[in-house]
SERO-4910 file (N, C-alpha, C, O; in steps of 0.05 Angstrom, whole numbers):
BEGIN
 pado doro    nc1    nc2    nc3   cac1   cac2   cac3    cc1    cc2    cc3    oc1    oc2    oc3
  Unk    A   1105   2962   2098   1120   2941   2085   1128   2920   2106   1133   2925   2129
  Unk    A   1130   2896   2095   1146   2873   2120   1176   2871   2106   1182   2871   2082
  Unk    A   1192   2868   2126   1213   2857   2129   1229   2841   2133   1236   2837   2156
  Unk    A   1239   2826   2115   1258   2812   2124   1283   2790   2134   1276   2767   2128
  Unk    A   1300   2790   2142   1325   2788   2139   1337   2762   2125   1330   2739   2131
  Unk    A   1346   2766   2116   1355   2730   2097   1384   2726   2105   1395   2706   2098
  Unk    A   1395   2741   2116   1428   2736   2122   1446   2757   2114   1440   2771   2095
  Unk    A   1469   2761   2127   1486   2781   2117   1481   2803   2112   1480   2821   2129
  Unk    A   1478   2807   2082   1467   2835   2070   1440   2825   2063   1432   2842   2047
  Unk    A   1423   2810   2066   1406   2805   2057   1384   2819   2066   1384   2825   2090
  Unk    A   1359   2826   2045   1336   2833   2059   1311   2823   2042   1316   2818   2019
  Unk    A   1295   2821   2047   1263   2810   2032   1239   2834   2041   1225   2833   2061
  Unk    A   1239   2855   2022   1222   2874   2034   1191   2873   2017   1195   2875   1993
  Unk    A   1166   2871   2024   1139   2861   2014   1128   2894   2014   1137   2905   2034
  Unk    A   1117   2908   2002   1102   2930   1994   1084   2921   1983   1084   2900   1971
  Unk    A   1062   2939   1987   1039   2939   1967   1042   2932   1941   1028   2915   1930
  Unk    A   1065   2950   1927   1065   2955   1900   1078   2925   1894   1068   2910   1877
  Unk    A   1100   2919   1906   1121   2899   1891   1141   2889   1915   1141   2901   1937
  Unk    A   1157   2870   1911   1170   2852   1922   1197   2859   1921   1210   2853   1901
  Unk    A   1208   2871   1938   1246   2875   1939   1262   2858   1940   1272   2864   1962
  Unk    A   1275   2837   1933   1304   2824   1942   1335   2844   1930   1344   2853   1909
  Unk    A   1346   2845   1970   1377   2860   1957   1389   2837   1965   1377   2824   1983
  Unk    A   1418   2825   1953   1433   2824   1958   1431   2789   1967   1450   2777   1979
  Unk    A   1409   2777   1958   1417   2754   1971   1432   2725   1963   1428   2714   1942
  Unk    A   1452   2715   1986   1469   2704   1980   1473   2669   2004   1489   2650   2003
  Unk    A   1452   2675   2019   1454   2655   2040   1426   2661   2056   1413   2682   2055
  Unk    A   1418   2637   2072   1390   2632   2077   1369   2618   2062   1376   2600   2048
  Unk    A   1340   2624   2064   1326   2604   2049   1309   2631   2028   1298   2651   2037
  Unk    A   1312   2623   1997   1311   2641   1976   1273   2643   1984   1258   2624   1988
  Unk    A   1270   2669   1985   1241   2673   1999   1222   2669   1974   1230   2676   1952
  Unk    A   1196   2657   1976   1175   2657   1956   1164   2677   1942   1151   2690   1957
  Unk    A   1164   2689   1913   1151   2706   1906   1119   2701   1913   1111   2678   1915
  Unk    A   1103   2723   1917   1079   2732   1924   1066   2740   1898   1068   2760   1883
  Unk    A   1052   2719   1898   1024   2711   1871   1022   2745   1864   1022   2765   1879
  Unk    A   1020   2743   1831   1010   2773   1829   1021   2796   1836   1012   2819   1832
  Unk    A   1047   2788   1848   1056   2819   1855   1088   2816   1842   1103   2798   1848
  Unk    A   1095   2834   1825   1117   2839   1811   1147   2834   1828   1145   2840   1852
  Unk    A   1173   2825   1820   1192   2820   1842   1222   2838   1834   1233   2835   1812
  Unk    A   1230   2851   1849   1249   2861   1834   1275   2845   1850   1271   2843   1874
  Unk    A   1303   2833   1840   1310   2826   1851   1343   2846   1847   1351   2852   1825
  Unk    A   1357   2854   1868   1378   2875   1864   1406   2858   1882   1407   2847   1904
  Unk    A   1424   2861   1864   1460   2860   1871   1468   2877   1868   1470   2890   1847
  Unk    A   1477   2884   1896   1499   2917   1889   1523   2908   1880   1531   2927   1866
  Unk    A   1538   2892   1878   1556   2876   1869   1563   2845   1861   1546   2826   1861
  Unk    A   1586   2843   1857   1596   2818   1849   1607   2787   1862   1611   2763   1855
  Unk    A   1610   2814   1898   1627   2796   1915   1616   2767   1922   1592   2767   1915
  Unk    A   1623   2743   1932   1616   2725   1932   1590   2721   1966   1575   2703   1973
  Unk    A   1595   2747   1975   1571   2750   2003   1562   2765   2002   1558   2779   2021
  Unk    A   1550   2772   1969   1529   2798   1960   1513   2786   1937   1492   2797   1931
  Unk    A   1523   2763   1924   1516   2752   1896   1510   2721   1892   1531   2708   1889
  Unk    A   1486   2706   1892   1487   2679   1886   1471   2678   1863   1453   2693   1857
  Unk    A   1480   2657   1848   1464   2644   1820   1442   2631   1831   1424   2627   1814
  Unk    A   1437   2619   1862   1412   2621   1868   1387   2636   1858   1365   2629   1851
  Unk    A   1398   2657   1861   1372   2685   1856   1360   2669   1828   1336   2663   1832
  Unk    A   1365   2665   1813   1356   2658   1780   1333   2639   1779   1316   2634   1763
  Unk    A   1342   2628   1806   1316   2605   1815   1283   2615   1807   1264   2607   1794
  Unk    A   1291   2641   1826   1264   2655   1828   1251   2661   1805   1226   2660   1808
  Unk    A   1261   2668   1776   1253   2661   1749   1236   2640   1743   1219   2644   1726
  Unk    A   1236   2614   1756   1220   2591   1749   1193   2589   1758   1176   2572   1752
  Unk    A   1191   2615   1776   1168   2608   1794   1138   2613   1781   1117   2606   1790
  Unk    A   1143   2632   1749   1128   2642   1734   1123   2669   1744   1106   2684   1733
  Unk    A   1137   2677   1765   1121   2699   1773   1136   2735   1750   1153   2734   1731
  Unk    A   1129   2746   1755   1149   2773   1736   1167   2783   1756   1161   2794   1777
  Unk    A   1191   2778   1745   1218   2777   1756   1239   2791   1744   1247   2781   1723
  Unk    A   1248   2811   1750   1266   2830   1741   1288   2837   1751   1285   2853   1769
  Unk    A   1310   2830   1746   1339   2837   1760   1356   2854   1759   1372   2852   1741
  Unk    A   1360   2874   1775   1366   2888   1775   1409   2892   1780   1416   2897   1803
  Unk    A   1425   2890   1765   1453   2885   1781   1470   2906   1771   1466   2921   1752
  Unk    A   1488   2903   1786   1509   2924   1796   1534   2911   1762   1546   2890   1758
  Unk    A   1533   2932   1749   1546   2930   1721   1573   2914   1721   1585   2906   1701
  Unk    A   1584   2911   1751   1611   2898   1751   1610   2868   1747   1629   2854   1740
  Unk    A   1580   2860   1752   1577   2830   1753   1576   2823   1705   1566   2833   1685
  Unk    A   1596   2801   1714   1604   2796   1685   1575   2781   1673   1565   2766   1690
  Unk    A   1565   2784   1655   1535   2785   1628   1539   2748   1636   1520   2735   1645
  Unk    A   1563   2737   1630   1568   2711   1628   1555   2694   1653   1553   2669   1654
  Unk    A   1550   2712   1670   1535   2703   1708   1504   2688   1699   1491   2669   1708
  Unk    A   1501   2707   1676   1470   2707   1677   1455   2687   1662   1465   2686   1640
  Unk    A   1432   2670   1664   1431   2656   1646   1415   2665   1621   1394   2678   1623
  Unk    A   1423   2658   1603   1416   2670   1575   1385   2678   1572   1376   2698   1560
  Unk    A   1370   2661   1584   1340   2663   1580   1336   2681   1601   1311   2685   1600
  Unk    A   1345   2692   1616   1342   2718   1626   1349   2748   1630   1341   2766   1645
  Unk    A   1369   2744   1610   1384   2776   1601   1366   2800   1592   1371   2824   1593
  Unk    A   1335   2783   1579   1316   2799   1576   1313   2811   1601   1321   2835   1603
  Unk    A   1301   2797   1627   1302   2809   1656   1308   2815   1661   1299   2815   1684
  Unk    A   1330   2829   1660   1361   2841   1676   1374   2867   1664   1386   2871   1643
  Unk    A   1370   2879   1679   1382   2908   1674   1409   2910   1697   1409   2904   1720
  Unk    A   1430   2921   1678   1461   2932   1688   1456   2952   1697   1445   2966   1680
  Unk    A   1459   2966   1724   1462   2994   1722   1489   3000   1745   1489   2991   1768
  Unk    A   1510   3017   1731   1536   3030   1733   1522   3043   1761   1502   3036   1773
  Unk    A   1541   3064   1766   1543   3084   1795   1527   3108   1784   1533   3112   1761
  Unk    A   1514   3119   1790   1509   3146   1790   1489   3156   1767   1489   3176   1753
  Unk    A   1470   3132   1769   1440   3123   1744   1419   3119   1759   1419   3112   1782
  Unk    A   1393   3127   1739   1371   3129   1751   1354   3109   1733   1356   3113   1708
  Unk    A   1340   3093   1739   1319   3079   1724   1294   3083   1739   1291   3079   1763
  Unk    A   1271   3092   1720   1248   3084   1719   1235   3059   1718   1243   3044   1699
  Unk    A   1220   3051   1728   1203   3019   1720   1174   3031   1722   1169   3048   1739
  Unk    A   1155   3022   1704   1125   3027   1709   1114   3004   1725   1120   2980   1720
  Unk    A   1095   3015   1748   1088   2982   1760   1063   2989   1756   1058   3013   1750
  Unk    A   1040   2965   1760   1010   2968   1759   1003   2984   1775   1015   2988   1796
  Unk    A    976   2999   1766    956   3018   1780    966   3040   1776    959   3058   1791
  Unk    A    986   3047   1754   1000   3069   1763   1018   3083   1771   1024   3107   1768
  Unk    A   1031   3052   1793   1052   3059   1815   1086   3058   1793   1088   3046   1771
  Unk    A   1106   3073   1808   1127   3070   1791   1143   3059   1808   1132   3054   1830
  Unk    A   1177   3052   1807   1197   3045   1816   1218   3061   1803   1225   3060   1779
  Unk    A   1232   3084   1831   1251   3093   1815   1275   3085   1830   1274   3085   1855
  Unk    A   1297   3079   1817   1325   3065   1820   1353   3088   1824   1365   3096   1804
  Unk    A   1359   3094   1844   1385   3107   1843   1408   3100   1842   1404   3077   1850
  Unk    A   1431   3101   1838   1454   3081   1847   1476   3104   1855   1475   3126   1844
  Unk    A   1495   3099   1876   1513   3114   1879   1542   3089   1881   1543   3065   1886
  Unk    A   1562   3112   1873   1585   3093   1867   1594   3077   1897   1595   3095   1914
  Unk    A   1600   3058   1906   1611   3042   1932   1645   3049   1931   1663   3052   1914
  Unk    A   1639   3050   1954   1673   3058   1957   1689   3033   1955   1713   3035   1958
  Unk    A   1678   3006   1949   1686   2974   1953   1682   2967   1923   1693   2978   1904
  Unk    A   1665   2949   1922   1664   2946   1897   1627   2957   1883   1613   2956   1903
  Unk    A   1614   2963   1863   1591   2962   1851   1579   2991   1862   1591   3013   1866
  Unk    A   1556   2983   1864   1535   3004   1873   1521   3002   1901   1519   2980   1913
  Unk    A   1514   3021   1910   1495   3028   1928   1458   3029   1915   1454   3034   1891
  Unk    A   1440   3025   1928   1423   3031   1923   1387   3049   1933   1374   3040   1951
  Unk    A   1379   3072   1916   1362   3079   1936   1339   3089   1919   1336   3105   1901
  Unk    A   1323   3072   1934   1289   3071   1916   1266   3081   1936   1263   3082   1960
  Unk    A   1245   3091   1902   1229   3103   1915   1204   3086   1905   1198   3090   1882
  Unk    A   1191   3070   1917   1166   3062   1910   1139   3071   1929   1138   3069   1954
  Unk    A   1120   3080   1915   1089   3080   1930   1097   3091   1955   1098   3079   1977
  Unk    A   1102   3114   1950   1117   3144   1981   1134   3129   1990   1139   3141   2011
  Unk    A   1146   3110   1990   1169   3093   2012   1192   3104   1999   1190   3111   1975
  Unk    A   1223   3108   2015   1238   3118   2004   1260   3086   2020   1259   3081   2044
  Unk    A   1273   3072   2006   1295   3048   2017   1317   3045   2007   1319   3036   1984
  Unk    A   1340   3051   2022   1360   3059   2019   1381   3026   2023   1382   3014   2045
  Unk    A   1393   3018   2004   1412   2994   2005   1447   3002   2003   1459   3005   1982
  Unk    A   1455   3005   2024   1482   3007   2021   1508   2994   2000   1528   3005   1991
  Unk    A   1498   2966   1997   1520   2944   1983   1545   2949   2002   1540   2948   2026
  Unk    A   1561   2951   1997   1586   2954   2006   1599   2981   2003   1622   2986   2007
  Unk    A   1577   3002   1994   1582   3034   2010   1586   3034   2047   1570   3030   2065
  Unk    A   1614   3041   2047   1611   3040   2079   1644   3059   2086   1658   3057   2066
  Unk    A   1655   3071   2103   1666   3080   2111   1688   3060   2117   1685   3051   2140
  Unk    A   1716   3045   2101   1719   3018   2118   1745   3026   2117   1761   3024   2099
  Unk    A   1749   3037   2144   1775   3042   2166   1785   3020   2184   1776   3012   2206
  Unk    A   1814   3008   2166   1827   2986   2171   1846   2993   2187   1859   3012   2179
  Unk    A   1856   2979   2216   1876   2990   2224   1891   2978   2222   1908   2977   2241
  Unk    A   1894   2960   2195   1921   2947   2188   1932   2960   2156   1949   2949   2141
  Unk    A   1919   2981   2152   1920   2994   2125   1935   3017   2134   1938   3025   2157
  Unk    A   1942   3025   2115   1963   3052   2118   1942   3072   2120   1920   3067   2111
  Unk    A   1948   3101   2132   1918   3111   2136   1915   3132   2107   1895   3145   2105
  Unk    A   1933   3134   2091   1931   3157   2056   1901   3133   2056   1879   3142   2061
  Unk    A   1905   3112   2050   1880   3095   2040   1857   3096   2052   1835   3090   2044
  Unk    A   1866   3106   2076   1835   3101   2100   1819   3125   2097   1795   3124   2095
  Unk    A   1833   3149   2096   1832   3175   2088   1815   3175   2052   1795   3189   2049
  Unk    A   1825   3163   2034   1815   3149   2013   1778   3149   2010   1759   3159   1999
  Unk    A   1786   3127   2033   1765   3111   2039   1738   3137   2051   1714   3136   2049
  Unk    A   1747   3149   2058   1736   3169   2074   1722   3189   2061   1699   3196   2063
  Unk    A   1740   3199   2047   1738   3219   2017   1711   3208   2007   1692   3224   2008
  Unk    A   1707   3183   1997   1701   3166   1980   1672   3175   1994   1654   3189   1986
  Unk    A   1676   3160   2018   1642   3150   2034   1623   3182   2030   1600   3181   2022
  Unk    A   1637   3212   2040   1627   3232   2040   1618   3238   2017   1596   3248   2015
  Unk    A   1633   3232   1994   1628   3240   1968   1602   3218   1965   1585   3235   1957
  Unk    A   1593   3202   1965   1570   3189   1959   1543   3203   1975   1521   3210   1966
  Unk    A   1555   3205   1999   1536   3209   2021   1526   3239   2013   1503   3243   2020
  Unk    A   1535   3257   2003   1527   3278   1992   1514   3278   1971   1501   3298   1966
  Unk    A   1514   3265   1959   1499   3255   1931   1472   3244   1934   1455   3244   1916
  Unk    A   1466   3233   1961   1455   3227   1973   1432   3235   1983   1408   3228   1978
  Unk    A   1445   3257   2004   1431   3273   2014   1426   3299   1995   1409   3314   2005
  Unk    A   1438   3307   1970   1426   3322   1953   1399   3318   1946   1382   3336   1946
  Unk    A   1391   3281   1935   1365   3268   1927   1348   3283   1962   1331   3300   1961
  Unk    A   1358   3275   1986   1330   3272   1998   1330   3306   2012   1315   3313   2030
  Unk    A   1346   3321   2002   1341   3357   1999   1318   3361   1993   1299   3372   2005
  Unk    A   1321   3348   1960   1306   3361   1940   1279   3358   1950   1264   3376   1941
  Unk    A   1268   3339   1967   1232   3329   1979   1230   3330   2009   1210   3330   2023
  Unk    A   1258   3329   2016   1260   3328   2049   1251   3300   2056   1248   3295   2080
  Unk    A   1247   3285   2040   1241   3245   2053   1271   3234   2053   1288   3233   2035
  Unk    A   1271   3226   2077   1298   3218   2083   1280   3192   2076   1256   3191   2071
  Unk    A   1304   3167   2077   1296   3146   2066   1279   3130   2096   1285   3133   2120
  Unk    A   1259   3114   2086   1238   3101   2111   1252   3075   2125   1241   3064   2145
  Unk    A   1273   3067   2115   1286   3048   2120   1305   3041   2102   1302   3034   2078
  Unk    A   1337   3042   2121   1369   3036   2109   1370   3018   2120   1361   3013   2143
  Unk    A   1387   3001   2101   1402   2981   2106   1437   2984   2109   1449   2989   2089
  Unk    A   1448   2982   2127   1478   2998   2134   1499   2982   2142   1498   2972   2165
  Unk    A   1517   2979   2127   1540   2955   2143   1547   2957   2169   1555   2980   2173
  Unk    A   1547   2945   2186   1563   2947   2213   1574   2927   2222   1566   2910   2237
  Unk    A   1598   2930   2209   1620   2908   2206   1632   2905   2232   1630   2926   2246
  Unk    A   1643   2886   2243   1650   2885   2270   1676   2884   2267   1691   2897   2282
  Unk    A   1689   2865   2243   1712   2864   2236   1726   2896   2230   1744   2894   2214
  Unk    A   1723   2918   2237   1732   2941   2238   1748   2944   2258   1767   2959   2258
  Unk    A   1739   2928   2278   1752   2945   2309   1732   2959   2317   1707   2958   2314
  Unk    A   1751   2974   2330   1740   3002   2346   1722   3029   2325   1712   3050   2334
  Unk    A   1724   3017   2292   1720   3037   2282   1684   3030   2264   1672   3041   2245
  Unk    A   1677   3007   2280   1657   2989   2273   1635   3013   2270   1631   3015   2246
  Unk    A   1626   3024   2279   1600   3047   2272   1607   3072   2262   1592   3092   2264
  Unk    A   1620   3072   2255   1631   3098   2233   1617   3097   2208   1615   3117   2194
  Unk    A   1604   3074   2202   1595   3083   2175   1569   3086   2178   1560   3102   2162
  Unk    A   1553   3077   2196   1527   3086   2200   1528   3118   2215   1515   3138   2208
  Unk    A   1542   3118   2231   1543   3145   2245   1540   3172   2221   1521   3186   2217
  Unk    A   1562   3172   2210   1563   3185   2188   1538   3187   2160   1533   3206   2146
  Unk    A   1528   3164   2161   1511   3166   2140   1482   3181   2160   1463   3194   2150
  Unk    A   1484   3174   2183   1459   3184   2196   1461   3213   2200   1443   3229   2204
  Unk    A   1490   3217   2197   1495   3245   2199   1477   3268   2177   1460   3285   2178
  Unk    A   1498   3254   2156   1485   3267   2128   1466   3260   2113   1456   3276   2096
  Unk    A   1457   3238   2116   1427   3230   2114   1406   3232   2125   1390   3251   2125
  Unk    A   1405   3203   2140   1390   3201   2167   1374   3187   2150   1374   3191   2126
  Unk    A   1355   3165   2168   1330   3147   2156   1312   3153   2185   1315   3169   2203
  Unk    A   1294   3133   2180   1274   3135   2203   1277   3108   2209   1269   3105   2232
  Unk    A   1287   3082   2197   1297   3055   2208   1313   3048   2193   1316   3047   2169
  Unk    A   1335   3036   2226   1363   3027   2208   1368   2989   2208   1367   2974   2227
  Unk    A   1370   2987   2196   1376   2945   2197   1402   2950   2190   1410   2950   2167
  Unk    A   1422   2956   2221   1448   2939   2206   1451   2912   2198   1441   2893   2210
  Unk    A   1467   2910   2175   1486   2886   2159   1507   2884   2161   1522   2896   2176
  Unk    A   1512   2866   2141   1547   2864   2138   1562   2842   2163   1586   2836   2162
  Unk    A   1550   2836   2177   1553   2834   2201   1566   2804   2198   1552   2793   2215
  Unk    A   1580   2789   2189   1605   2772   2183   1603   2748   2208   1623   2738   2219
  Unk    A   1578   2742   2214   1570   2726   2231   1573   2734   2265   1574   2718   2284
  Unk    A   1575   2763   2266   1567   2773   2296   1547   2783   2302   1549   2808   2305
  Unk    A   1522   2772   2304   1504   2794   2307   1501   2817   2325   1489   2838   2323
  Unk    A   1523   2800   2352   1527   2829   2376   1530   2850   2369   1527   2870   2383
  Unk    A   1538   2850   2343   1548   2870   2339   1527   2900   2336   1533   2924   2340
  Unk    A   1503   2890   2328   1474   2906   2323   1479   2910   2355   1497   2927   2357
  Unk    A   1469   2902   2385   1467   2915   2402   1489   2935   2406   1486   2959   2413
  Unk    A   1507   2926   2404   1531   2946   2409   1519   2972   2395   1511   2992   2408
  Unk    A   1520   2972   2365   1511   2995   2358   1492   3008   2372   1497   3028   2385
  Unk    A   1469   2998   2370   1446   3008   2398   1449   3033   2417   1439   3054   2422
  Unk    A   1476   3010   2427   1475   3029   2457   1509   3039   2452   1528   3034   2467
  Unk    A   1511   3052   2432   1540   3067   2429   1525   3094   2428   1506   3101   2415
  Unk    A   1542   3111   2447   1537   3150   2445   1546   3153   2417   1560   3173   2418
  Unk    A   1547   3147   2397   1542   3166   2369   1506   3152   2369   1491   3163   2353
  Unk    A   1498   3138   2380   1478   3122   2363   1449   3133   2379   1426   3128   2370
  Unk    A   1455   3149   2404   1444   3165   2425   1416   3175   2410   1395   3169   2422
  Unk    A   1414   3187   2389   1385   3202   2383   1375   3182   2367   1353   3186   2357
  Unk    A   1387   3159   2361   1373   3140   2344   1372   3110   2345   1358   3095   2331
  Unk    A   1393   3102   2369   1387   3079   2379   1366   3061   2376   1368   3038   2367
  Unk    A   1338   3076   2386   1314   3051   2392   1307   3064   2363   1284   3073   2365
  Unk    A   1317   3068   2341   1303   3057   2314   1325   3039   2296   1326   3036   2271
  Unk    A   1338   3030   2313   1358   3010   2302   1344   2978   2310   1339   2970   2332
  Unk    A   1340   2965   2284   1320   2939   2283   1343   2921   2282   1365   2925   2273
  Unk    A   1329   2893   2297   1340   2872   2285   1362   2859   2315   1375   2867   2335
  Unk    A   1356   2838   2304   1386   2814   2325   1402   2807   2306   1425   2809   2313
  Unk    A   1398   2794   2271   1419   2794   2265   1413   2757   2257   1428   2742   2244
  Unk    A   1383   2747   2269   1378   2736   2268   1356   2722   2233   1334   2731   2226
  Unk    A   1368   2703   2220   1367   2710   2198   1330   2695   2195   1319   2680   2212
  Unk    A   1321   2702   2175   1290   2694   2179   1270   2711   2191   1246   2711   2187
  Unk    A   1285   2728   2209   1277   2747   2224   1253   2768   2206   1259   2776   2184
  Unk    A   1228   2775   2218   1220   2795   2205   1206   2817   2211   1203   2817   2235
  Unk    A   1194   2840   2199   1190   2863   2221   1162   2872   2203   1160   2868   2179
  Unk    A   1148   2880   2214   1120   2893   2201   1125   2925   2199   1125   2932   2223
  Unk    A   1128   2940   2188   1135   2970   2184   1110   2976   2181   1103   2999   2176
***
């Protein structure tokens, strides 16, 4: 698959089978690819996870299907495409049939923030989209909530790693917040999901206009056995050939 980065949470991932957009909200809205089906996904509602941009991509004629996180209100959407658009809640599975055969299956796990997480399996690829699932330890919050917060992230992350038990395919590539605005507690949510997960490539996000913040992760001792499969500057446009 190619990769690649549109900003923020953004990603543009190209497969054989079909065309991924998560999350995009800033950058330049990437071209659908003649003939090849597009799925476009919002894990949520927030205003740096969600643009009415995306709807653009509808005009292009190409087959366009949207995929969003059930918190986003019906009224977002424009009428002539509610046909396209599937809601899906926390903790749902959708099927899609794609040509030749190939399928798209849709997981969602609940975000400890707002919407869904997301983790798909197309044509043996397994791609895991966080949304705003993330571990987010404030040290200006009282810590019953951080603790909350904590509860929260494990409980997904098990749910998680139940799916990639069942086949042993950890996902081929996560997408993982690594928020800088945390502090000191900035890689906690990848650490942990690599814990109980694990992928084989990580693209941190989230990243609130620091991209240092990706090297740091890099070269942090939790990040020690998986460092050099952590992609990316952070640089948006950016793209990667998998």
């Amino acid at each position: 698959m190619k990769v690649t980065f549109t900003g923020h949470s953004g990603f543009y991932a190209v497969l054989p089978e079909a065309a991924l957009l998560f999350d995009f909200y800033t950058g330049n809205l990437p071209e659908p690819v003649p003939g090849k089906p597009l799925f476009v996904f919002v894990s949520h509602a927030h205003a740096d996870h969600f643009s009415g941009e995306i709807f653009r991509l509808a005009e292009s004629g190409a087959s366009v299907t949207f995929i969003l996180s059930d918190d986003i209100p019906e009224g977002r959407i424009p009428p002539d495409l509610l046909r396209q658009t599937v809601f899906m809640g926390p903790d749902e599975t959708l099927s899609v049939p794609l040509p030749k055969g190939a399928e798209l299956v849709v997981r969602t796990f609940r975000s400890t923030d707002e919407g869904v997480a997301f983790l798909l399996d197309i044509g043996g690829k397994r791609i895991y989209h966080a949304g705003d699932l993330n571990d987010w330890h404030w040290d200006d919050i009282d810590i019953p909530w951080n603790e909350e917060q904590r509860t929260g992230y494990y409980d997904a992350l098990s749910k998680i790693a139940r799916v990639v038990q069942e086949d042993g395919h950890v996902p081929d590539c996560a997408f993982v917040p690594v928020d800088s605005r945390l502090g000191p507690f900035y890689y906690m949510g990848l650490m942990e999901f690599m814990e109980e997960v694990g992928a084989d490539l990580i693209f941190p996000m989230h990243l609130f206009g620091d991209p240092g913040v990706i090297q740091k992760m890099r070269a942090h001792p939790a990040a020690k056995e998986y460092g050099d499969r952590i992609l990316g500057t952070g640089t948006p446009g950016e793209s990667f050939d998998l």
